[in-house]
C-alpha positions in Angstrom: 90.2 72.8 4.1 89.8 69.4 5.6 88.2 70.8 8.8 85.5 72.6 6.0 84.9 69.5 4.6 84.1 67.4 7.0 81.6 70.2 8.2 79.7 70.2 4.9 79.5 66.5 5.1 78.3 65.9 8.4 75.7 68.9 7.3 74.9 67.2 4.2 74.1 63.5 6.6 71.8 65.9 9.0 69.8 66.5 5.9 69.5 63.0 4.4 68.6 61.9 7.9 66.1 64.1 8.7 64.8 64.0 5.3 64.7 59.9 5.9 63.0 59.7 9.5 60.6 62.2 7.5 59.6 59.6 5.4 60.0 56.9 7.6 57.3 58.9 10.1 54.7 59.7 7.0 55.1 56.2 6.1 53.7 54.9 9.6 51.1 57.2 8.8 49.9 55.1 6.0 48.7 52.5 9.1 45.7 54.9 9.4 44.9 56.9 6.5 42.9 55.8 4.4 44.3 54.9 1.0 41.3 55.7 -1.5 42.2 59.6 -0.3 45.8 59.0 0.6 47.2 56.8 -2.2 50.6 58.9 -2.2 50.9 57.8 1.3 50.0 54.2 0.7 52.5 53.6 -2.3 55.1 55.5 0.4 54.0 52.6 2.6 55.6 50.0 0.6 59.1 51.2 1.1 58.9 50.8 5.0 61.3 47.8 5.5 63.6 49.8 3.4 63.6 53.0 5.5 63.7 51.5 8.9 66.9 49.7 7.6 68.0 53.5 6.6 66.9 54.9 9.6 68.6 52.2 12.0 72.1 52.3 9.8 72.0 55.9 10.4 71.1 55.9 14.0 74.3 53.5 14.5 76.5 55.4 12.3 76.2 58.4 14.7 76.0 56.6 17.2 79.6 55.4 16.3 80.7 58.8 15.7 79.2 59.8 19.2 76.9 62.5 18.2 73.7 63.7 19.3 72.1 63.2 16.3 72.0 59.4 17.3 69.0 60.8 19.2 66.9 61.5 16.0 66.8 57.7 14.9 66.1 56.7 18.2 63.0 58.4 18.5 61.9 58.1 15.4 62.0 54.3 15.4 60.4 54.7 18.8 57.6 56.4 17.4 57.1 53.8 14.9 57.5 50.8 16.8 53.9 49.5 16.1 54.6 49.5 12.5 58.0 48.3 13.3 56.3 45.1 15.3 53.9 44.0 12.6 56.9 44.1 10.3 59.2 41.7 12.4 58.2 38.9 13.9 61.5 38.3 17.1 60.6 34.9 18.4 63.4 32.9 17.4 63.4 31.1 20.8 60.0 28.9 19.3 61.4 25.8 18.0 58.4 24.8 15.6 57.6 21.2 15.6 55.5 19.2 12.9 53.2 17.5 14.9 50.6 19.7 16.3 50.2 20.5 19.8 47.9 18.8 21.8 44.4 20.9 22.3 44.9 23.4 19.4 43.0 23.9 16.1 45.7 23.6 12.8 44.6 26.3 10.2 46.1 26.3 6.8 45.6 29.4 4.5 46.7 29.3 0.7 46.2 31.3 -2.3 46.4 28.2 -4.4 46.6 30.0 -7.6 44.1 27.5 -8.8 45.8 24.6 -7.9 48.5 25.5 -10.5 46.4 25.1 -13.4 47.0 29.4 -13.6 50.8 29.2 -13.0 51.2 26.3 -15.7 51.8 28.6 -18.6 53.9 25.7 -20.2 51.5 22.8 -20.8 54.1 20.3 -21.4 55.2 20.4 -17.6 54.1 18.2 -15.3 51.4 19.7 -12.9 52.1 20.5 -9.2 48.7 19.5 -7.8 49.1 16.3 -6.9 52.3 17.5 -4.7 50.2 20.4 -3.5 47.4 17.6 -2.2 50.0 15.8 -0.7 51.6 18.8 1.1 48.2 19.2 2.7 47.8 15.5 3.6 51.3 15.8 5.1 50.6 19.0 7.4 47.0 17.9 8.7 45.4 20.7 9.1 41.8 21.4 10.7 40.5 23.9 8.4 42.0 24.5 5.4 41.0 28.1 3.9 41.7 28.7 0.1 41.8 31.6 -2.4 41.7 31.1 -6.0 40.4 27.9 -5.4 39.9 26.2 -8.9 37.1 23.7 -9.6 36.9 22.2 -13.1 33.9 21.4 -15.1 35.1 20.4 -18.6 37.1 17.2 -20.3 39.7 19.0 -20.2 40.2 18.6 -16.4 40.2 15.4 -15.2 39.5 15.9 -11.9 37.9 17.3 -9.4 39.5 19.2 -6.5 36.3 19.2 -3.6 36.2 15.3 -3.8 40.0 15.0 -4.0 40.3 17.4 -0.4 37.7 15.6 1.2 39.1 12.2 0.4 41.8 13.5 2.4 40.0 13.8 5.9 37.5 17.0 5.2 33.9 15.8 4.8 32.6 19.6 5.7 33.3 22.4 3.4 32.0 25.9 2.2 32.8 26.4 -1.2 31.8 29.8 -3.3 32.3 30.8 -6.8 33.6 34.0 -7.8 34.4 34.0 -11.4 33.2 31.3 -14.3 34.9 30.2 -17.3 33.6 30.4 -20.8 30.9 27.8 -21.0 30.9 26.9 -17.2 34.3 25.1 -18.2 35.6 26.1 -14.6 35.2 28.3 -11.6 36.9 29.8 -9.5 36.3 31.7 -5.9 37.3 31.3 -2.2 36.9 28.0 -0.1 36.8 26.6 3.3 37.3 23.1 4.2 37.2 21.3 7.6 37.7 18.3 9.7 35.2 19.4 12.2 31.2 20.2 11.6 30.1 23.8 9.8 26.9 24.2 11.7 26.4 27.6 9.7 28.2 30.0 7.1 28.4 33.8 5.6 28.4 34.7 2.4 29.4 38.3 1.5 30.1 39.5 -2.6 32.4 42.5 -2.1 30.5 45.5 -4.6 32.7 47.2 -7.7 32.3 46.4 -11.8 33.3 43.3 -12.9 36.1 44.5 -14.9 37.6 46.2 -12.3 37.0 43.9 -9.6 39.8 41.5 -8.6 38.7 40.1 -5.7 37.2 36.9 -4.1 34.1 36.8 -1.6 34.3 37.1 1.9 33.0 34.1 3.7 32.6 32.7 7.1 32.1 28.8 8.8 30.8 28.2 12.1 32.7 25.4 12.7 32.4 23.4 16.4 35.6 22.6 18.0 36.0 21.2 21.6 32.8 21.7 22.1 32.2 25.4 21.5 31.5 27.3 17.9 34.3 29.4 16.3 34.1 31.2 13.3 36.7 31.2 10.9 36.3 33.9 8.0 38.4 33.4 4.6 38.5 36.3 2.2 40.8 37.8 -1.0 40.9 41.1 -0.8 41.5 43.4 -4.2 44.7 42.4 -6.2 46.5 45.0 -8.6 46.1 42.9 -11.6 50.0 42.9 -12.4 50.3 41.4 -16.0 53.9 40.3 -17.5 54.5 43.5 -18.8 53.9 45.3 -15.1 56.3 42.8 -13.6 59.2 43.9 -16.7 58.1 47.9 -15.5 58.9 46.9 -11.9 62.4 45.8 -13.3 62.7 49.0 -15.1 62.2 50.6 -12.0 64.5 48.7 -9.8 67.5 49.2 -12.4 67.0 52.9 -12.5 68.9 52.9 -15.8 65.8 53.2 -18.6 64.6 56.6 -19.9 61.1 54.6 -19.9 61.2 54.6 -15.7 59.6 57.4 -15.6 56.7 56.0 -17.2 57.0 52.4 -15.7 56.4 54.3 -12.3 53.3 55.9 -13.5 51.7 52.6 -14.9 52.3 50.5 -11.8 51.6 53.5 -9.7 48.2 53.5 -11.5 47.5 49.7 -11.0 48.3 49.9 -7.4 46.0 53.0 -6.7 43.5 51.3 -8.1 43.6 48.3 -5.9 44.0 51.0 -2.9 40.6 52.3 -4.0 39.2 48.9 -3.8 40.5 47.4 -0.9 39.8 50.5 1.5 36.1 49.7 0.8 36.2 45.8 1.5 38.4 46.2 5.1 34.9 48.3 6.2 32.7 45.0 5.1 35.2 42.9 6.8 36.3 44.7 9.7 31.7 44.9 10.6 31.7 41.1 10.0 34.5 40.7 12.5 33.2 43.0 14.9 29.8 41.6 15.2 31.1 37.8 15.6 29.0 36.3 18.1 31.9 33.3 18.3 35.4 33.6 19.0 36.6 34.6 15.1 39.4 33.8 13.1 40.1 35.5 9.9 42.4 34.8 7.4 43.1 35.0 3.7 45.4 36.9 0.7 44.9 40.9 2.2 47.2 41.7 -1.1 48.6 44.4 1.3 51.8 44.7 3.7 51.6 44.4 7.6 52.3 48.8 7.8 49.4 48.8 5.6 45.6 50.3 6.7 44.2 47.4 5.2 46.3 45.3 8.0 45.7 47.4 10.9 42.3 48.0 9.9 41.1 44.3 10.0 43.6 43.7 12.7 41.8 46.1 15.3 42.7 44.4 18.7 43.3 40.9 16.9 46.3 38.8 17.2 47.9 38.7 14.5 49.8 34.9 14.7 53.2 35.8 12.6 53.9 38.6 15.4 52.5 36.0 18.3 54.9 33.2 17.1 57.0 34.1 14.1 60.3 35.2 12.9 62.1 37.7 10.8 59.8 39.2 7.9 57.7 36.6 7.2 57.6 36.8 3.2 54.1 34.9 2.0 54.1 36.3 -2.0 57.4 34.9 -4.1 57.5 37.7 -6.8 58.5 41.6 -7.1 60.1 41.5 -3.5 61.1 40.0 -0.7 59.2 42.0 2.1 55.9 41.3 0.6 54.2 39.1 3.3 50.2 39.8 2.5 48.7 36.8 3.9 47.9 36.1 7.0 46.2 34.7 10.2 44.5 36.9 13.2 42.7 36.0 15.6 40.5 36.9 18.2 42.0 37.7 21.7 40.6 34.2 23.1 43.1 32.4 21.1 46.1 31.2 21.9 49.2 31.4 18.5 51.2 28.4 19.8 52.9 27.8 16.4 53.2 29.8 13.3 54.7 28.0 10.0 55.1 29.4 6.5 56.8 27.3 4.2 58.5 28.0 1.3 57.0 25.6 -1.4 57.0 26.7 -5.1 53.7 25.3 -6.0 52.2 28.5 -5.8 53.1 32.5 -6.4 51.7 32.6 -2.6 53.9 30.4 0.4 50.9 28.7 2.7 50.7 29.7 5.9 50.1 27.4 9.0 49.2 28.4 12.7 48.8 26.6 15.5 46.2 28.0 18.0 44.1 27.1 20.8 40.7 28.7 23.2 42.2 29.3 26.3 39.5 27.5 28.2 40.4 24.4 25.8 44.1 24.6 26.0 45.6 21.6 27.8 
């Protein structure tokens, strides 16, 4: 009886392994389909980091046991191991310093979340701007790039974020609007600001309605460093438009204890097909602009997609992308719904050098900034 038992259970782990490195495979395949046709696929996407740890426990468990099947994990985590290395980021041996090393350009990227004033449901708090501004002043960037960057225009505000950055070192900057509040009382959009000139700039409005549309501009500085012109792109690609009640569905879904999951999975699911849709048409505007950089590019910005994603490899192409260059473990850059959800980044062309990557866990923002380090190899001292 025992002897029968053990049978059906070892047959009933082939299944759920095989059934997992399925999934696990078809989910790699989400690096280059597109999502607009291939949504299913996409959404699959999102529960990578969860089946690779799956895969791998399974993979050791036989592996304890001594049996051949140990074989299956192997190659299946072989055959995903590009996905697997924009996941992880293994260099633990890079002690990051503060202080910038010496030749390299220091690029900060930051969904701001319009400085706070969007976050700062209760009004009775005190703001976290001015810390924000100081953070900045504190890791001395170059180039600062910015999504949801907030200007004000009313009373109401009594401030004003462009002359407050540039006080702090960045006399050159590239500012576009995006969205406007009700009587011009503020804008919104994507920003770039720098310590070195902007000789020239791009200026591209992704298409879509209005309503739908949840995205910010994709824009691009010429910027003269060491003597030679860069170009550092900035852009924020389609969000999902997750509301309150989205978040509480997401809950619902992660309990697995409501009869309403059911339809909590179809509402998100939904929201996050749409922003498939969207997104698979901006990579194609930004991807061209990359490709047809007469300078050394760098692009950076809120992708509002994972690193398995095609939106990553997509823009990524035969970039560097500077978390895998430099950083460590999974690299989370968005605070909410989970914490494998790193969707902003830095890549660069293949005449950089990533000498440092930072991201630092500040809860100014929904969004952790992001800091890299990098340098032209003919400029590197």
């Amino acid at each position: 009886m025992a002897l029968v038992f053990r049978k059906f259970t070892k047959r009933i782990f082939i299944i759920i392994n095989i059934v997992l490195s399925s999934l696990f495979l078809l989910a790699c395949c989400n690096a280059f389909l597109p999502p607009h046709q291939w949504w299913f696929i996409a959404l699959l996407g999102l529960t990578f980091p969860f089946l690779l740890i799956l895969v791998a426990a399974f993979g050791l468990f036989w592996i304890i046991f001594r049996s051949r099947w140990a074989l299956l994990s192997l190659v299946t985590l072989i055959a995903g191991y590009t996905n697997i290395r924009a996941l992880v980021g293994f260099h633990y041996e890079i002690k990051v310093k503060d202080e910038k090393p010496s030749g390299t350009l220091r690029v900060l990227t930051w969904n701001v979340s319009w400085f706070d004033e969007q976050l700062k449901a209760d009004k009775s708090r005190i703001s976290y701007r001015k810390k924000m501004l100081d953070f900045i002043w504190e890791q001395q960037p170059d180039v600062l790039c910015f999504q949801e960057y907030f200007e004000p225009h009313s009373r109401r505000y009594p401030y004003n974020n462009r002359k407050d950055i540039m006080k702090l070192g960045y006399p050159y900057c590239m500012v576009v609007n995006d969205y406007t509040g009700w009587k011009n009382a503020w804008q919104t959009g994507i920003a770039i600001f720098s310590k070195y000139p902007i000789t020239d700039s791009i200026h591209i409005r992704y298409p879509g309605p209005l309503n739908f549309r949840a995205a910010e501009s994709l824009i691009g500085a010429d910027i003269v460093f060491k003597g030679k012109k860069i170009r550092v792109f900035t852009t924020h690609l389609q969000s999902v438009l997750f509301k309150s009640d989205d978040y509480r569905n997401i809950e619902l879904i992660k309990s697995g204890s409501s009869d309403s999951m059911i339809e909590a999975s179809k509402s998100v699911a939904l929201k996050l097909a749409q922003g498939y849709k969207f997104r698979s048409q901006q990579v194609q505007i930004v991807r061209q602009q990359l490709d047809t950089s007469p300078y050394p590019e760098i692009i950076c910005g809120d992708f509002n997609d994972v690193p398995n994603s095609y939106t990553y490899f997509k823009i990524k192409g035969d970039r560097i992308d500077a978390f895998t260059q430099a950083g460590r473990g999974i690299g989370r850059t968005f605070s909410n719904v989970a914490p494998t959800l790193r969707i902003d980044y830095i890549m660069t062309n293949k005449q950089f050098d990533v000498h440092q990557y930072k991201r630092h866990f500040v809860p100014y923002s929904e969004h952790y900034p992001v800091i890299a380090d990098l340098a032209l190899r003919d400029t590197a001292n």
